[in-house]
Each structure stands twice: as structure tokens, then as C-alpha cells.
N, C-alpha and C positions, 0 to 999 in steps of 0.2 A: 859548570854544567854544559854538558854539548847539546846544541842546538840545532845538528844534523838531521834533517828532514828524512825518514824510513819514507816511500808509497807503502799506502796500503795494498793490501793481495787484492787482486783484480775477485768479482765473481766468478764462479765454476762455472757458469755459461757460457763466460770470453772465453776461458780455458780452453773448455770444450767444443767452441766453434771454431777458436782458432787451429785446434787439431784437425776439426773436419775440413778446417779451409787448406790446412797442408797437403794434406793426405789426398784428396781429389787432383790438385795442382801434380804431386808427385805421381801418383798410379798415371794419370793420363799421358804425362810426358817418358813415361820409361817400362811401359805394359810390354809391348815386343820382348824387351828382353826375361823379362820374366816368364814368356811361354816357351823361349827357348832353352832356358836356366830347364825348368821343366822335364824337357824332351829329353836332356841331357842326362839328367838325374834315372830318368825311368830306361835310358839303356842299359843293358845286361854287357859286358864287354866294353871291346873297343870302340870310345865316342867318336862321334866325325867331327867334334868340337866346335866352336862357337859359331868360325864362318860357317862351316861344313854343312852344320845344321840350321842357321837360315837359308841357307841356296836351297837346302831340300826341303824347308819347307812352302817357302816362295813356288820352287818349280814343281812340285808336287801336290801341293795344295794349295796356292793362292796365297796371295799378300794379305788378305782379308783372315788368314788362318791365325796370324800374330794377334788378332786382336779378336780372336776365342776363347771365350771364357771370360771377358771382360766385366760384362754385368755383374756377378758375383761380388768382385773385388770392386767395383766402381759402387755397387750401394753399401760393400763394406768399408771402403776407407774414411767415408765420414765416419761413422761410430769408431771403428777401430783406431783412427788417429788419434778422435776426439778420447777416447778411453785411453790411449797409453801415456796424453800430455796430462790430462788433467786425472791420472791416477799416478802422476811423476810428481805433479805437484802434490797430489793428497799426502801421500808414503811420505814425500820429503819432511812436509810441513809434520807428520807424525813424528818418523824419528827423528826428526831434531829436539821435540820437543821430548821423547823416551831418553834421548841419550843428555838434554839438560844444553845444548849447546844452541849458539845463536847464527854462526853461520856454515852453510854446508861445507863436507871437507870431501876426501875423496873417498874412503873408506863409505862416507852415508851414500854419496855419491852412483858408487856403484849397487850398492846394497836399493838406493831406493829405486835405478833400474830394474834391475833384479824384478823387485815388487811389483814394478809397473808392468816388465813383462807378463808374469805371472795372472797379474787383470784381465789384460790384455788377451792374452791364450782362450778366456773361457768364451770372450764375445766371438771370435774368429772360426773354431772349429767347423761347423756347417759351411761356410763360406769358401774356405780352403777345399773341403772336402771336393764341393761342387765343381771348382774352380780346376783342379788335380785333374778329374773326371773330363772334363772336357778339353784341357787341353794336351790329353796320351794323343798320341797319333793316331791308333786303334779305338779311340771315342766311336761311340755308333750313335751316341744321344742327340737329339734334336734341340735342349736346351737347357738352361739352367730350372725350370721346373721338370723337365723330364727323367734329371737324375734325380731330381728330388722321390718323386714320383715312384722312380724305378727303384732307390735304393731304400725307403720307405718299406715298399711292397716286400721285396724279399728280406730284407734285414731289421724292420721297425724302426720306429722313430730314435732309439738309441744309435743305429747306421749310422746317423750323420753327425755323430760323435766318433768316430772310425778315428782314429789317430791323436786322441786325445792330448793323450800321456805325451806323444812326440812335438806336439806341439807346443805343450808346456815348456820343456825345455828349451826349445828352439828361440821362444820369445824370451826365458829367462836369459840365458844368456845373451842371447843376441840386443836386449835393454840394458842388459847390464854394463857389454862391453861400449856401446854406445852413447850413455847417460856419462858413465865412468871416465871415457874417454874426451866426452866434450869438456867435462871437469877440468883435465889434467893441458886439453890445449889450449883453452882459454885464461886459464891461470900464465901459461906459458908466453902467451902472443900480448905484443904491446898492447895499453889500454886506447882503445879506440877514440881520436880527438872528435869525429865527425860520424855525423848518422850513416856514411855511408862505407865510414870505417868500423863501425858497429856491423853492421853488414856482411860486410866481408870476411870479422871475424864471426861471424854466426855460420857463416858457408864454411870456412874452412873449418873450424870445430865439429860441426855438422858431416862435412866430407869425409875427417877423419875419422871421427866415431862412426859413421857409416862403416868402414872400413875394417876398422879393429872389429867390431860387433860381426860382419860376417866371415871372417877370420873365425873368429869365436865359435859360429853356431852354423855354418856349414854342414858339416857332419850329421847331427839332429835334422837338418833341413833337408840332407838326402835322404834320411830314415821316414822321415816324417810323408815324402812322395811317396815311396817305394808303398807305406804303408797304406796312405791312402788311394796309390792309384789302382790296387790290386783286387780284385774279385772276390767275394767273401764266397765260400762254399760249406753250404751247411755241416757239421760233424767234421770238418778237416778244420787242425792251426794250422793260419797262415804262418809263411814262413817267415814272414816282416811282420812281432807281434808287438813287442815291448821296443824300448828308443835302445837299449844300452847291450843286450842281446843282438841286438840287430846291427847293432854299430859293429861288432864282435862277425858275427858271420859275412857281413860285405867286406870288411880285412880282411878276411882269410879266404875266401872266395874270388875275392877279386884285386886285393891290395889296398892296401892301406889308401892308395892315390884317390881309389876309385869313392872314399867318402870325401873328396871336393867336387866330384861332376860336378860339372854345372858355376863352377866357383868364380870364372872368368864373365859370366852373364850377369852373376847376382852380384859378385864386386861392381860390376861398369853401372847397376843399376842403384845398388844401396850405397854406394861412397856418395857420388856427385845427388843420389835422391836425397841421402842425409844430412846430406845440407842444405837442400831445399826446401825437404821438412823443418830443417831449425829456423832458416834462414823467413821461411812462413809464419810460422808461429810466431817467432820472435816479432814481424812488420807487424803483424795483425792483431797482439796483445798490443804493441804502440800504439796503432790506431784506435784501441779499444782506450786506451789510459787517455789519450788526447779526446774522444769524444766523452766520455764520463768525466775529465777532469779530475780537481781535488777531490779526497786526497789520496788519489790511484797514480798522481804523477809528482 
């Protein structure tokens, strides 16, 4: 009879704190470039590319401009982290238990990304929204409650549901290739002899999956600005409505290239973030197993 000691599953608390302890860690250290990923994404034409368009926006608006928009995303990344790790674990711990098996493979793997983006998507949308809004270069808004305010007033509280749809997919994939991908590099890289070789393989799985994930959902991610940074006008469709439509008209409009704008800002931010995110979570579930003790360790 084996005698092999399982932990038990930590509570959804840990889970969920330790997501919100990632996720604040990552947005504050790598926010710049996501206003520029941004700026990038909302050009029509030829970009001025990643240098191009921080120098312009440094010299044209201030150092202080990279870090507009911030608020939004900085009270969203506690819940949002917290909801996509501890809804990685819920989905997991489901379909393992649907499909009869005891330990993850890479097919659930991916599948319970997927899921978790999918969570994930519905907490975000207003926060994105906001966030879009103030960081166009053409913003007139005074703050995160004045676009509330303002797109509230002319478009109702459904407004700040503006890009829904794109957003779904954006997360779908972009958890899936991520979750999927940590699966397949950790399987891959020697077992860790030391906590600090644990570590390391948390970052690099993490960095990788970062990596493939926005690979993956780039595309959606351009759709998903275009959509939300645009003007809603009463009795006209926008011309950015649906994720897959839209994917379809910036090819043909502008080339196939022009659905990665932005791709070089959100790569430098979500590979090395995405390991940081693991790489958090992962310490701070330990810390949690070490302070609760048996039989979580």
C-alpha cells in the first residue's frame, strides 16, 4: 500500500490572494508598456513602433502619460488575478474529476485555461473599457470616473460592456495558450532539487507561457482596442463590432501584419509578467502551505 503523502488543496482564499498578490506585483512593474502596446494598436496605418512611440509620447506628453490609465487596472488586478488563478484551479479540480482522472495532462491543461479565461473575461470588461479610454492619445477625459460618467450618460450602463464579445476571446485564448504552455514546459525542464530551483522553473514556464498566450491572442487584443477605444454614435454600426468580422476587415484594410500592432510591447510585457505572475503565486501559495501547515504541506 503506498504511503505517499498528497497536500491537501490549499483554501480558495490562498488561491485568490495569492492571484491578487501576483497580479498587483506584475501591472505595477510593467504598466508603461501596456499604454504603449495601446497607442500602437489604435493607429490606423503606418506605426512609429515601440521606440517611436514612447519618445512621442514622453515628448509630447510627459513621462507621467505611461502611467494613465493606471487606476483602472491597478484596482483591477487584484480580483482579475485573484479570478483567473483560483478559477484555474476550480475548472481544473472539475474536469479532472468529469473526465475520471487523477492527474492533470495537457489536453485538461489547456482546456482548463480556456475556462479560466472565459471567468476571467466577465470580471474585466468595464475596467478595460475605462482603461482603453484614457490611454487613446485623443482622451479628453479627466479620469477614470469621468469616462464612467460620460459613457454611462450617452450609451447606459450596458456601455461599459462595449467590447464584450472581444474580450472573451482574448482571455480565452490568451489562458489557454498560457496554462497549456506552462503544462508542457515544466513537464519538459529538470525537476527542481532546491526552493530556488523551483523558482526558476516557475519563471521560465511562466515567461514561456506568457509568450505563446500572446502569440495566440494578439489578434482579439487588437480587435478588442479598436472596439473599445471608438465612439459609439447613436443609429450608426461601428465599424469595429463583432471580434471575428473585425479580425477580417483590419486584413484586408490594412494586412494581415497590422492584427499584431502592438505585439512587440505586450510580448516584452506578458512573457517576463508571466512569470512573474507564476512565479508569485507559486511563493505565496508556499507561504500559505508553510503558515497553515498539515496537511496543506
Amino acid at each position: 500500500m503506498s504511503t505517499e503523502h498528497k497536500p491537501k488543496p490549499l483554501p480558495f482564499i490562498a488561491t485568490f490572494a495569492a492571484g491578487a498578490i501576483a497580479g498587483i506585483s506584475e501591472i505595477l512593474t510593467f504598466y508603461p508598456l501596456d499604454v504603449v502596446k495601446t497607442r500602437i494598436q489604435l493607429q490606423h496605418g503606418q506605426s512609429q513602433g515601440l521606440v517611436g512611440t514612447f519618445r512621442s509620447i514622453i515628448k509630447e506628453e510627459g513621462v507621467g502619460r505611461l502611467y494613465r490609465g493606471l487606476v483602472p487596472p491597478l484596482l483591477l488586478e487584484a480580483p482579475k488575478r485573484a479570478v483567473k488563478f483560483a478559477a484555474n484551479d476550480f475548472w481544473g479540480n472539475t474536469f479532472l474529476d468529469l473526465a475520471g482522472e487523477t492527474k492533470m495532462t495537457q489536453n485538461l491543461s489547456t482546456l482548463t485555461g480556456a475556462a479560466a479565461g472565459a471567468t476571467e473575461s466577465f470580471v474585466v470588461v468595464p475596467f478595460e473599457l475605462v482603461k482603453i479610454k484614457l490611454q487613446d492619445k485623443a482622451s479628453t477625459f479627466k479620469g477614470p470616473m469621468d469616462v464612467v460618467r460620460q459613457v454611462v450618460a450617452k450609451e447606459g450602463l450596458l456601455g461599459l460592456y462595449a467590447g464584450m464579445e472581444s474580450t472573451f476571446w482574448r482571455h480565452v485564448y490568451w489562458n489557454a495558450g498560457y496554462f497549456g504552455t506552462i503544462y508542457s514546459v515544466k513537464s519538459a525542464l529538470p525537476k527542481a532539487q532546491s526552493p530556488e530551483g523551483l523558482l526558476f522553473n516557475n519563471f521560465v514556464s511562466g515567461a514561456i507561457g506568457g509568450f505563446a498566450g500572446t502569440v495566440i491572442n494578439t489578434p482579439f487584443d487588437v480587435v478588442k482596442s479598436r472596439i473599445q477605444g471608438a465612439s459609439r454614435v447613436p443609429g450608426v454600426t461601428p465599424k469595429y463590432n463583432w471580434t471575428y468580422p473585425a479580425i477580417l476587415t483590419i486584413a484586408r484594410e490594412e494586412g494581415v501584419a497590422a492584427l499584431y500592432k502592438g505585439f512587440i510591447p505586450k510580448v516584452l510585457r506578458l512573457a517576463p509578467g508571466g512569470g512573474v505572475l507564476l512565479l508569485v503565486v507559486e511563493f505565496t501559495l508556499g507561504v500559505f502551505r508553510k503558515a497553515l501547515g498539515p496537511p496543506y504541506i
